[in-house]
C-alpha positions, 0 to 999 in steps of 0.5 A: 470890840473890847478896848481894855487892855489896849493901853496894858503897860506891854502894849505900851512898851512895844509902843514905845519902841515903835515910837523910838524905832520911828524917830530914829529912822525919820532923824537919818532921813532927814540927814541923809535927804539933806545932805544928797539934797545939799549935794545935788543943788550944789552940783547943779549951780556949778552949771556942769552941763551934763550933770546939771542936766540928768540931776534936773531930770532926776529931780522933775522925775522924782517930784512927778511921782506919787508919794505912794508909788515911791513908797512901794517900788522902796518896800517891794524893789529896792528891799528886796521884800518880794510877795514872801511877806505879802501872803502872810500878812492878808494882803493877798487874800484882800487884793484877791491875788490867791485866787488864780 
């Protein structure tokens, strides 16, 4: 494999906007995961017995999960990403799924 034109001034524009594109999601997640983190210790120390209850289920439930698991129902649920992108990108063909 030929690695020479890997760090091309193109490939590192691209790069770079990936890195920025990567840090300016990281920075809204972060605020947004504290503010709804914020808002959920706050209700659940008013001591409202239902909504301290489901907030303590949704909290054990969400930290019961696995990272990766969370990660997908995001990509493919919640996004609305379905397999369309799926086959396009050689997944499919790796899990063996084009096979039926």
């Amino acid at each position: 494999m030929d690695f020479a034109g890997a760090y091309s001034p193109e490939n590192l524009r691209f790069l770079m906007q990936g890195l920025y594109v990567t840090l300016k999601v990281a920075f809204v997640s972060i605020i947004f995961s504290f503010l709804i983190g914020a808002l959920a210790g706050t209700l659940r120390f008013a001591r409202i017995p239902v909504l301290s209850q489901v907030l303590a289920v949704l909290v054990e439930l969400i930290r019961n999960l696995p990272l990766l698991l969370i990660i997908f129902f995001t990509r493919f649920v919640v996004a609305g990403g379905g397999a369309e992108g799926v086959s396009e990108s050689g997944i499919r063909g790796h899990c063996g799924a084009d096979r039926v």
